[in-house]
C-alpha positions in Angstrom: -5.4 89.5 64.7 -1.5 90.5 65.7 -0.7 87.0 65.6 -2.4 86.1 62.2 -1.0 89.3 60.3 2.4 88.3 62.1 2.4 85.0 60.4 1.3 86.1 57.0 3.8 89.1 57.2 6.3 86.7 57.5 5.0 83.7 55.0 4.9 86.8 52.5 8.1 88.5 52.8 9.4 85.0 52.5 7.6 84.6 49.1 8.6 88.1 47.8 12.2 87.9 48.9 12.8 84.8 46.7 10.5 86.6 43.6 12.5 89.9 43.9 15.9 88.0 43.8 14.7 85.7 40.6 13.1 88.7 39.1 16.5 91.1 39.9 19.0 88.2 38.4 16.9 87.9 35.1 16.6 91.8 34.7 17.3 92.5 31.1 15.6 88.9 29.7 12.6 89.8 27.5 9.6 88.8 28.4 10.7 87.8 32.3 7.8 89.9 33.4 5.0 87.6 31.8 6.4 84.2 33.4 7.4 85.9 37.2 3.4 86.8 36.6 2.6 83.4 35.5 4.3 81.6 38.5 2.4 84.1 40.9 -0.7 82.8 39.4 -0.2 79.3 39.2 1.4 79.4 42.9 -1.8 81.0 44.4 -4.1 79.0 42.6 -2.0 76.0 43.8 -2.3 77.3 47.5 -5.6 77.4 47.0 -5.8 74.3 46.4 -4.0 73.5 49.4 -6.5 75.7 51.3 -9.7 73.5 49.9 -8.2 70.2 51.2 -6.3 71.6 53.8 -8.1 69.1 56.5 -7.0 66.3 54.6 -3.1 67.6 53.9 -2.9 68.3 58.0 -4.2 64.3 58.6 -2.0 63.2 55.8 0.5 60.6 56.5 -0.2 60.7 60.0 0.5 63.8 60.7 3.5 64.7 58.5 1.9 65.4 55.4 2.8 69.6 55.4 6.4 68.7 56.5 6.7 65.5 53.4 4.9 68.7 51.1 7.3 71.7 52.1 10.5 69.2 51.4 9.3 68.5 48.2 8.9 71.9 46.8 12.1 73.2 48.4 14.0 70.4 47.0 12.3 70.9 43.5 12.8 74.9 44.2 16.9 74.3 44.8 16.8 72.3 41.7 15.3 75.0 39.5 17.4 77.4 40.9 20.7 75.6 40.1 19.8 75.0 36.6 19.5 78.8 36.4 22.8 79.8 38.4 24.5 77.5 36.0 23.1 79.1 32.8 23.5 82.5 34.6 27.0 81.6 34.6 27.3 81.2 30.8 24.9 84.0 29.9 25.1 86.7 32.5 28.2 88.7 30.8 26.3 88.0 27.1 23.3 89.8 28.8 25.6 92.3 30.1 26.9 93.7 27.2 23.8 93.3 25.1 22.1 95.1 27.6 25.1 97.8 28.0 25.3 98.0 24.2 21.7 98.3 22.8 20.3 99.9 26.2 16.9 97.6 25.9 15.9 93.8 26.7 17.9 91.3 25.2 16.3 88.1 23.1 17.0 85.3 25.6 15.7 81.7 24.8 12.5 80.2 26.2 14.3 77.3 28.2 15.3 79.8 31.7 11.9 81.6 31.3 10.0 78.7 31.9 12.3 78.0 34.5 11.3 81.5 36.3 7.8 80.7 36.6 8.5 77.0 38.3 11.0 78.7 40.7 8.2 81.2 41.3 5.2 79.2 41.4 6.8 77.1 44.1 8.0 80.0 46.4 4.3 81.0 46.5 2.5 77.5 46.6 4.8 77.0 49.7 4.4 80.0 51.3 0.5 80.3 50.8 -0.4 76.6 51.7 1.6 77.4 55.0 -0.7 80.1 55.4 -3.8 78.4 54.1 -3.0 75.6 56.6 -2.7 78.2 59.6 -5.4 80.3 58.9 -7.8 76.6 58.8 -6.5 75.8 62.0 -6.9 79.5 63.2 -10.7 79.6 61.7 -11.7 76.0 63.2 -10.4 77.2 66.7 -12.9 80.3 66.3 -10.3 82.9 66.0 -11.5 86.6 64.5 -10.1 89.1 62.9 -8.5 86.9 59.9 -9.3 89.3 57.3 -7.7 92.0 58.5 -4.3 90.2 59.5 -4.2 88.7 56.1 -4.6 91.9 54.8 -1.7 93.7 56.8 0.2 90.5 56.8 0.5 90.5 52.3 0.6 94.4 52.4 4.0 94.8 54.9 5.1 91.6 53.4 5.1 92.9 49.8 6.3 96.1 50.6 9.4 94.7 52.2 9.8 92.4 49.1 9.7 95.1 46.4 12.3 97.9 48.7 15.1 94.4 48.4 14.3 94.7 44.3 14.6 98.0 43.9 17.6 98.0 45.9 19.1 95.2 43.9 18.6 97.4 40.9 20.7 99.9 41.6 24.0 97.4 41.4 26.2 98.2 38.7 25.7 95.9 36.0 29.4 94.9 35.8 28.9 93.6 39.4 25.0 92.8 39.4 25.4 89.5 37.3 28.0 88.1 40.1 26.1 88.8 42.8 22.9 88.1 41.9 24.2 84.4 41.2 25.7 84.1 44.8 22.5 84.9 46.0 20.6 82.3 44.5 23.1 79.9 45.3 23.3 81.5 49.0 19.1 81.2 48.4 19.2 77.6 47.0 21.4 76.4 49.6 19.1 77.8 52.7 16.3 76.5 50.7 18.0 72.7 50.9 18.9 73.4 54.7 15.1 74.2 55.7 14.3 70.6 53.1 16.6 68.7 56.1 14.6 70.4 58.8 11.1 69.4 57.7 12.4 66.0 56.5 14.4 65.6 60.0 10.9 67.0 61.7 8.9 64.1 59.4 11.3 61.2 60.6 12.6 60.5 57.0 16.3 61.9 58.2 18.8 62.1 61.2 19.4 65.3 62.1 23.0 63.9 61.9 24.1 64.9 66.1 21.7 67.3 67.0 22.0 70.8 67.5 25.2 72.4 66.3 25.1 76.1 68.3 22.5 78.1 69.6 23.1 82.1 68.5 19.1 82.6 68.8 20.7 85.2 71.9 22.7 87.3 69.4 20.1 87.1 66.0 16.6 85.0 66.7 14.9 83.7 63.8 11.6 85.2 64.7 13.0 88.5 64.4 12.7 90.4 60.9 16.0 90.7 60.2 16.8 87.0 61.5 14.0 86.0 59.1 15.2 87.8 56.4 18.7 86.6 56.0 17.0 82.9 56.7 15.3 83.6 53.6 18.3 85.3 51.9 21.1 83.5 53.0 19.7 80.2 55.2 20.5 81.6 58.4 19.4 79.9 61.8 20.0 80.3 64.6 19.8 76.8 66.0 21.2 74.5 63.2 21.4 70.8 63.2 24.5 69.2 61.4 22.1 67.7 58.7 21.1 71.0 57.6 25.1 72.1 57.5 25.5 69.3 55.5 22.9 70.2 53.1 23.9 73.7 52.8 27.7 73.6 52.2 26.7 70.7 49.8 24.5 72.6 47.6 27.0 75.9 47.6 29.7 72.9 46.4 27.6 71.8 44.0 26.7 74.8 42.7 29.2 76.8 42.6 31.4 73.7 40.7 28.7 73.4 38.4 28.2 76.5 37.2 32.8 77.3 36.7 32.3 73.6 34.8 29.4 74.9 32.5 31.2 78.4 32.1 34.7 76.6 31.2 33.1 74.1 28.7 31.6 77.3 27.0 34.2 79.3 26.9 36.4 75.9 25.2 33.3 75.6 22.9 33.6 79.0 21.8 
């Protein structure tokens, strides 16, 4: 039962860290709430999904399937989440002032909203058809006691999640824009990182020289806080060079993108 709300504890927080970073750098937007809710629902339902053919996902492409799926939606995830840094980058300050002026929402168009519920829906599809996967493995090999470590596993999980959002809340505004952006580009670029791993782990990509250093002594990635700044930040603590390369190219790209959408904006105006 440890081991099982362990996993889900972990799958979770992963899931709720992401949500309460998108949900904290859209504070403000009307009408966020309705679409973060929206991706929940049509991440779980996706999950389940994965959960009903989760014997034929686990034989898929000989054995590779999970790894081919969780590169897809990370990539697809780091995508979403660059088109919103880069409009963050043009709005944030608008949303600012509105926000500092009139003291309620601001009237934000539909295009980023939508964008909040695909970020969202993917976070949880990933996360829950890792733990649908695990827990059909855990149930065929007769293990007991699932129930109750799912339901410890969501509970610490979420609790976690929503103590980072409230916490992200209490940023002054005239910082809160900035930093919320870094994160997602910190979160997009640890996001493309764990993409090389699965697609290194599925023989679709080198992993470019192997290992790079081993600091697993000092900060393991199966420890909370190691997994929590994997999730924030990508940190691991064994990195190949693939995965370097795939972080410090998406911060690059990023962080270019959105000073080249800002400065065409600003010239606009």
């Amino acid at each position: 039962m440890l081991a099982i709300a362990l996993l889900v504890f972990r799958e979770v927080l992963e899931a709720a860290l992401i949500i309460g970073v998108v949900g904290a750098a859209t504070r403000g937007v009307a009408g966020r709430g309705r679409w973060l809710l929206a991706g929940m629902a049509a991440g779980l339902l996706g999950a389940l999904g994965v959960a009903w053919g989760a014997g034929a996902i686990a034989a898929a492409f000989s054995g590779s399937g999970q790894e081919l799926f969780n590169a897809g939606v990370l990539l697809a995830a780091v995508a979403m989440i660059g088109w919103h840094v880069a409009w963050m980058s043009v709005h944030g300050r608008d949303l600012a002032q509105r926000m500092r002026a009139v003291g309620h929402s601001v009237h934000a168009g539909s295009r980023p909203l939508y964008l909040l519920a695909v970020v969202v829906a993917l976070a949880v599809l990933r996360e829950g058809s890792e733990v649908a996967l695990f827990l059909y493995g855990m149930a065929a090999g007769g293990a007991h006691g699932l129930a109750t470590g799912v339901l410890l596993g969501v509970a610490g999980g979420t609790a976690l999640g929503l103590a980072l959002y409230a916490g992200l809340l209490r940023i002054p505004l005239k910082r809160f824009f900035a930093l919320t952006n870094g994160l997602l580009i910190l979160l997009a670029a640890g996001l493309a990182a764990s993409a090389a791993r699965y697609l290194a782990q599925a023989d679709l990509l080198g992993t470019g020289g192997g290992t790079l250093w081993d600091s697993s002594w000092l900060l393991s990635d199966g420890s909370l806080l190691g997994h929590t700044l994997h999730v924030l930040v990508g940190y691991e603590a064994r990195p190949t060079a693939m995965m370097l390369v795939f972080y410090a190219g998406t911060v690059t790209l990023l962080v270019v993108a959105a000073r080249v959408v800002a400065r065409r904006q600003r010239q606009a105006a």
